[in-house]
N, C-alpha and C positions, 0 to 999 in steps of 0.2 A: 597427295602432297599438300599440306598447308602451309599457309603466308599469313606471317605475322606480322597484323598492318597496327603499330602503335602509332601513337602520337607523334609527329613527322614535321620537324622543324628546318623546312629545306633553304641550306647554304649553297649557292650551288660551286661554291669554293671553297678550300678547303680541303682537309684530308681527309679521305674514304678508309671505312677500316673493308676490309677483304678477307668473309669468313668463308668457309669452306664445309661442304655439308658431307660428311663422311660415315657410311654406315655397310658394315658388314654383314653377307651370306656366310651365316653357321655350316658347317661342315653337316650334313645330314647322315643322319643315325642308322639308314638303310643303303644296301648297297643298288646300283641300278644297273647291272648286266653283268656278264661275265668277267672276273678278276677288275671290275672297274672298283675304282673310286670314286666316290662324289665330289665333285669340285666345289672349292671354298672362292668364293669370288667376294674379290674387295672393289666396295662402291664409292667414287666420288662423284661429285658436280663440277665439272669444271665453273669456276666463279659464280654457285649459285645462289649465294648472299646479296641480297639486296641492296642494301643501306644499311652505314650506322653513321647517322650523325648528328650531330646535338646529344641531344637527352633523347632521340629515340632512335626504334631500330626496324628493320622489314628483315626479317630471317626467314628464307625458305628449309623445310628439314621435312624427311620424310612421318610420317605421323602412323601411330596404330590403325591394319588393315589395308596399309596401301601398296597399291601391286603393279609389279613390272613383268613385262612379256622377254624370255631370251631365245633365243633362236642360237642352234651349237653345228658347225655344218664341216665333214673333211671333204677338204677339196671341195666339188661340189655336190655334193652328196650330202641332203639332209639327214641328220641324225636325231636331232630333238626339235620338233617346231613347239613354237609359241610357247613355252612352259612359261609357267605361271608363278613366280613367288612373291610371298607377301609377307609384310612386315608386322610382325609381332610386339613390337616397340623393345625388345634388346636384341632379335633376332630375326632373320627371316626363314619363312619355310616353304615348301615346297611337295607337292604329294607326289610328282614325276620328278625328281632333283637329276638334275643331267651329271653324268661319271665321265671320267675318262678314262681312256684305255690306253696300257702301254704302248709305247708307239706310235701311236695315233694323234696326230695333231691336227684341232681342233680349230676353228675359227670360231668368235663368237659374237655376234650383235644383237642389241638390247632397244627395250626404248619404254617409255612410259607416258600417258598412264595405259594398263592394260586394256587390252581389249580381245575379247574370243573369237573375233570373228575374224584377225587378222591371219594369213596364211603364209603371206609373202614379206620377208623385213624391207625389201628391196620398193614395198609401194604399201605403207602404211597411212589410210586416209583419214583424216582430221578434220572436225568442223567445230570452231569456237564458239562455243554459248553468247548468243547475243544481249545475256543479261549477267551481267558478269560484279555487281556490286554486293555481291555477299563473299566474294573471293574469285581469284583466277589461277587458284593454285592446278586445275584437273584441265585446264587450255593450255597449262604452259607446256608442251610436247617439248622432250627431253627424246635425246638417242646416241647411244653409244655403241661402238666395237672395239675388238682385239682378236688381232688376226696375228699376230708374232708371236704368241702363247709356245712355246718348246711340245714337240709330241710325250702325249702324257701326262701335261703338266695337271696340276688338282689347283693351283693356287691362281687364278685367273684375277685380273683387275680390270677394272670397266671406268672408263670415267664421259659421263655424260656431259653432251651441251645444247642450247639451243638453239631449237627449230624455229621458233617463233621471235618476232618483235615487240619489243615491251613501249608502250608509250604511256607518258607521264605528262598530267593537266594539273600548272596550279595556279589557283584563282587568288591573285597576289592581295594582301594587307590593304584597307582599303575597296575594293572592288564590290563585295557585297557584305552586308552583315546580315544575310542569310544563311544560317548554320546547314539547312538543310541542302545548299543549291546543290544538284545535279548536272552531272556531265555527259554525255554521249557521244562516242565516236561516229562518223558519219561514214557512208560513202564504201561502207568493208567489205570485200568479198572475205565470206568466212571461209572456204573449205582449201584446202590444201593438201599434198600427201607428201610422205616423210619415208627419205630413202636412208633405212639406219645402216645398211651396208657400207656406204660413200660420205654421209649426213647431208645429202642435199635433200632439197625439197623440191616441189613442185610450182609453178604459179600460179597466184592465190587465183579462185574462180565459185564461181555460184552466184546468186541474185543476192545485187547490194545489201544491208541490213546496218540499222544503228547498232555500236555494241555501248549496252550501259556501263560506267566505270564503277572501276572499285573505292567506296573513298576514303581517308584518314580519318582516323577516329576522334582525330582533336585539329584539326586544319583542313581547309579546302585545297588540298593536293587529292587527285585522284589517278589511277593508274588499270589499266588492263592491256591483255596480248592480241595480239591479230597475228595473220599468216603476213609474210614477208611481200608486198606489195607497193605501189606509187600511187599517190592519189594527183591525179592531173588539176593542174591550174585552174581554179575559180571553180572547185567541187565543193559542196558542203563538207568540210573537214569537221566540225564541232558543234553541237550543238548544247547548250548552256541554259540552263531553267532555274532565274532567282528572282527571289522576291516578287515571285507571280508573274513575269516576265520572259521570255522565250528571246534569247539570242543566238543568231546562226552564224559560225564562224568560218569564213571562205581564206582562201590567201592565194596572190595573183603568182604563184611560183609551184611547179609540184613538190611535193613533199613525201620525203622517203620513208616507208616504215621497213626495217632493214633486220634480217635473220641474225640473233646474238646482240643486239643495239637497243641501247633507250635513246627515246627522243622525248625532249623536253621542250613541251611549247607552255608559255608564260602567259596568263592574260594579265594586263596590265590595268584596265578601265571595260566597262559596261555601262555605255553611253546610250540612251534612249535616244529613239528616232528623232529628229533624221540624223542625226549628229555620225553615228556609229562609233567606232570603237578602236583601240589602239590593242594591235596583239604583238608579240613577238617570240619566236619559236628561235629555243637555243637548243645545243645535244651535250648538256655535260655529263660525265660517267658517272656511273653509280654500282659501288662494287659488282664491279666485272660487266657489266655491260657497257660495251665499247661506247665512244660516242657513234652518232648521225650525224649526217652530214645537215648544216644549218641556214635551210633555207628562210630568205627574207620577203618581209612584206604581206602584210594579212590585214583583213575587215571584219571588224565585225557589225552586224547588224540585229539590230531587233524585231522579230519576228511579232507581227501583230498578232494576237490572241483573237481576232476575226480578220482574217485576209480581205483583199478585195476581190471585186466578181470577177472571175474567168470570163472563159468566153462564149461559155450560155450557162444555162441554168438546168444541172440533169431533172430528170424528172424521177422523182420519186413517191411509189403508191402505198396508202396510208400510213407506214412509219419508215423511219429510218434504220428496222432493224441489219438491214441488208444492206446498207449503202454506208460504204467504209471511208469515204471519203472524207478530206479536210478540205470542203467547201461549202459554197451554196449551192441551194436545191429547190425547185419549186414542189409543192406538195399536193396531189390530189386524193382524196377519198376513191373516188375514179376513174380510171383514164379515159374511161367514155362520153359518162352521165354527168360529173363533178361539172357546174359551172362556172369554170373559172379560167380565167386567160394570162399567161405571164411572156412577158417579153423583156430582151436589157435592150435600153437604148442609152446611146451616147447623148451627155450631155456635158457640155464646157461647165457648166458653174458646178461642179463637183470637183474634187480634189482628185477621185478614182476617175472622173472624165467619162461614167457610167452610171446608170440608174436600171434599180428592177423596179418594173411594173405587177402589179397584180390589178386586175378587173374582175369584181364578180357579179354576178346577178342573181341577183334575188327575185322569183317568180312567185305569185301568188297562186295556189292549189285552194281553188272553190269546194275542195269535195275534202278536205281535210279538216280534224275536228268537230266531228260528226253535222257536214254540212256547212258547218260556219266560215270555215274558209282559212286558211291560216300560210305567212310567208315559207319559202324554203329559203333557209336561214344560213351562211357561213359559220364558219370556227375554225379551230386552232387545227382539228384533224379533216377538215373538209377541203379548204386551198388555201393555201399559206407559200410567204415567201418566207425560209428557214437558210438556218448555217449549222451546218453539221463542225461543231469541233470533237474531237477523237481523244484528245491526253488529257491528261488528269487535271483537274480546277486544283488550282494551289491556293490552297486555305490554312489559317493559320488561327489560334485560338480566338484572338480579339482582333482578327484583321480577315471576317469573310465576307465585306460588302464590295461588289465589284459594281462601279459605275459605269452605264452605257450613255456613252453621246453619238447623235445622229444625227443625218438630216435628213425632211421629212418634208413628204409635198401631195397635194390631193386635190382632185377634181369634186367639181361641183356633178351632181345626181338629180336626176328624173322629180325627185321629189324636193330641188332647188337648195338643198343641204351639200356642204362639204365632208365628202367620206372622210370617215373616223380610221383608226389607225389601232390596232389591239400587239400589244408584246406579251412572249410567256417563254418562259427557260426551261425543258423539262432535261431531269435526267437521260444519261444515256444504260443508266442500269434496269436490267431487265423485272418484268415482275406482270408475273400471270399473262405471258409469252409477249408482251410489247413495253413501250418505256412507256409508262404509266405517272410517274413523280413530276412534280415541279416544285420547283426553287420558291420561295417568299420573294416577291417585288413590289416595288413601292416608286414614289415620284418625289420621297423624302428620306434622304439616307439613316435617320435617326426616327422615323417612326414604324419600325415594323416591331410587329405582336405576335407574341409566344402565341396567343390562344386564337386571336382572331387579326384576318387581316387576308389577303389576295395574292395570287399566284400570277393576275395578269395585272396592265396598267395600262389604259388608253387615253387617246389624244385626239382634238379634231385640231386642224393647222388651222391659224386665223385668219388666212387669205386662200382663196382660188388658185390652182397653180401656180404657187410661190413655194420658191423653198424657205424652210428654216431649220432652225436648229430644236431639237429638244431631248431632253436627258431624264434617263430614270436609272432604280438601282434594284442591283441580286444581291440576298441575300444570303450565301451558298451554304450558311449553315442549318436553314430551317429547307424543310421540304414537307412538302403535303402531300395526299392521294388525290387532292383531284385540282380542278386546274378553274378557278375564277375564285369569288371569295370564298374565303375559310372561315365557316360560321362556328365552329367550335362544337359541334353537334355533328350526329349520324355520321360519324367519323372523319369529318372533315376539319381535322384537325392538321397542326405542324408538328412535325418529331423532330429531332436533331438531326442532320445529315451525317450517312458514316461513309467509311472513307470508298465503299463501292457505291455509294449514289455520286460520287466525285469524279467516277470515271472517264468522266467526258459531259459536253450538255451540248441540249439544240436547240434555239432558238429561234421563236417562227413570229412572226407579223401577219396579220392578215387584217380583212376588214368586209365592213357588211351594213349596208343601210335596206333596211327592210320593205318590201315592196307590201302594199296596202289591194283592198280591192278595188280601189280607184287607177290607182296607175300598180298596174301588175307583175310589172319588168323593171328594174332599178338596177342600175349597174354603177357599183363603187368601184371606183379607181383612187388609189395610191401610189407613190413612187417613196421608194429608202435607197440612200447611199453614206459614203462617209462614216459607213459602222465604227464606232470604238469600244472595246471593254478592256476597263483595265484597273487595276486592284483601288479601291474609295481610299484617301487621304484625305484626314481631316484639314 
């Protein structure tokens, strides 16, 4: 089934035009058992029309190859299970066409879209794509019967309605002037089953999942179905991605997603933090989908692009391929050998009211370098304090420099120096089995280089255990193979970042003042909190 999503200028008043999708089973050319006839079955939708308003329209209409399951049963006594017919684009066929027989009355229940493996019309199970923005025509579960058919009859009519709840996001005039922003249903149980004998359903059930929306092709209206479900008070209901920005939409009342019904929630503003945000959810019709009922009161919030620290720091050994998380993490090369200690401690003069520690030690090895003696040295893959983000860097031609502000604090070392502080963003896309890439960084938003230039940027703080502030910037369109400077030789160069190095980055801190053969043990300590990244405006 396709959904014709045009250009969608929503009034939500007004008149609704009410089309109706109507398409006929051809009589088939073969007969299917003795003295039968093959039954001519006429199909409607009951109010399967979407919208027509303004200058555009959403028409649902069956399309070439698409196929419904009928089930034909007397009394109780199956006679044709599951047959199969498919639309030819003027006709439908069938290679089993169910007949009837004189005398014989027939019951008949249908439903779409097909599936082979169902047996029973009475418990047909459903589970909605949780990526649903290239269309929601193959979720929207449709089922029909007709059980008053006359014995014998060949002329059958079926008219199907929904099983599912349609819900409808639009990001009002004003709100962003990002063309691209995305929407996501939050909080869904997707699976459900569909009883086409009665048209009930089931309650929705399976492990929550975002469902992504479908969106307008010329306006930030977006729409997709779910099973018929409640999302309880203060759930993540929305989630909203613009202008490089993550905002989460909660509302203090549940909110009904209701079987045959659109629900219409409205964002009105997309307030950065801490401000939040103004939502409001109305249910007006939209050919033929009833209203919902119009629960009040919603927040929205902006979602920071690095959260603050939980409530420890998991441990993860040498990458993050394996660690799915949207958090921090502390990072060792080892979990035995790696020298390096991380703890959070609470501290008032943060904003988060928390601080990660990292401590490492650097040990002098007398027998390395043929005798001469040489430090065992930190890095970015040996112990690091990192933040795993997961979704995708939203980049934009002339807008991919994302600024980090921190604050940043560091003890004095064995060798009477204040530990230095190292930053580096590597992708989360894979390459010769580990994430291997990093981002271009710099300490000046206007001086990074195509040919040469660095993937890290360091800091020593200018007091002893003092906090302060300091800021540097990514550049998410360039990416290198390796990770400190990019000398423009032996391939260490920058290529342009494509949209799978975007898929996500990780970000790791560490640090290292080097023990000598005079003093052979040197332990650098740091502390980071107050992480921020968030898109560079000039």
């Amino acid at each position: 089934m396709k959904m014709y999503f045009k250009s969608l200028i929503f009034a939500l008043t007004g008149a609704l035009m009410i089309t109706a999708c109507s398409n006929e089973i051809e009589e088939q050319l073969a007969e299917n058992g003795k003295n039968g006839q093959n039954v001519k079955f006429s199909i409607g939708v009951e109010n399967l029309s979407r919208t027509a308003i303004a200058d555009g329209t959403l028409v649902t209409s069956f399309e070439q190859n698409d196929e419904i399951g009928i089930f034909a049963y007397d009394g109780e006594k199956l006679v044709s299970s599951n047959v199969k017919y498919t639309y030819k684009g003027s006709e439908w066929t069938s290679e089993n066409a169910i007949a009837a027989q004189d005398g014989v009355k027939l019951s008949y229940y249908a439903y779409y879209p097909y599936d082979a493996s169902v047996t029973d019309p009475a418990s047909i199970k459903d589970t909605v794509s949780a990526d649903q923005t290239a269309g929601f025509g193959k979720n929207d579960m449709l089922s029909a019967r007709n059980t008053e058919a006359a014995a014998g009859a060949t002329n059958i009519s079926l008219k199907f309605a929904h099983a599912m709840a349609m819900v409808q996001v639009s990001l009002m005039e004003g709100t962003t002037s990002d063309a691209n922003a995305t929407v996501t249903l939050q909080s869904i149980l997707p699976v459900t089953s569909v009883n086409a004998k009665d048209g009930s359903v089931t309650a929705a059930s399976g492990a929550s999942v975002g469902v992504a929306m479908k969106k307008a092709a010329e306006s930030l209206t977006y729409r997709a179905v779910v099973p018929e479900q409640t999302i309880k008070a203060g759930s993540k209901l929305l989630t909203i991605v613009a202008d490089g920005k993550t905002f989460n939409v909660t509302f203090d009342a549940d909110v009904k997603y209701e079987r045959g019904k659109l629900l219409q929630i409205t964002v009105k503003k997309l307030n950065a933090l801490p401000d939040g945000a103004e939502v409001t959810i109305g249910g007006a019709a939209i050919d033929g989908w009833t209203p919902g009922e119009e629960p009040e009161g919603g927040e929205t919030e902006e979602v920071p692009l690095i959260q603050p620290f939980g409530d420890n720091l998991p441990l993860v050994i040498t990458d993050t391929q394996k660690f799915g998380e949207e958090s921090w993490f502390q990072l060792k090369q080892n979990e035995t050998t790696t020298p390096g200690y991380f703890d959070l401690e609470s501290d008032n003069g943060t904003v988060w009211g928390k601080a990660a520690k990292l401590t490492y030690t650097s040990v002098w090895n007398p027998e390395a370098d043929k005798g001469k003696g040489k430090a065992v040295n930190n890095s970015w893959y040996v112990a690091a304090i990192g933040y795993n983000h997961v979704e995708p860097i939203y980049v934009e031609e002339e807008s991919s420099i994302y600024k980090v502000t921190l604050k940043i604090k560091s003890s004095e070392n064995e060798l009477g120096k204040i530990s230095p502080l190292v930053f580096t963003c590597k992708s989360k896309n894979l390459a010769d089995g580990h994430y291997k890439w990093s981002f271009a960084a710099s300490t000046n938003p206007t001086s990074f280089n195509q040919e040469t230039g660095a993937t890290t940027v360091s800091v020593t703080p200018d007091a002893t255990d003092t906090w302060q502030e300091y800021t540097f910037y990514i550049d998410f369109s360039k990416i290198s193979s390796t990770v400190g400077s990019v000398t423009g030789k032996d391939g260490k160069v920058f290529s342009g970042a494509t949209p799978e190095d975007l898929i996500g980055c990780d970000l790791r801190i560490y640090t290292n003042s080097a023990a000598t053969a005079a003093i052979q043990s040197v332990n650098a300590t740091i502390y980071v909190s107050d992480v921020i990244m968030e898109p560079y405006q000039e």
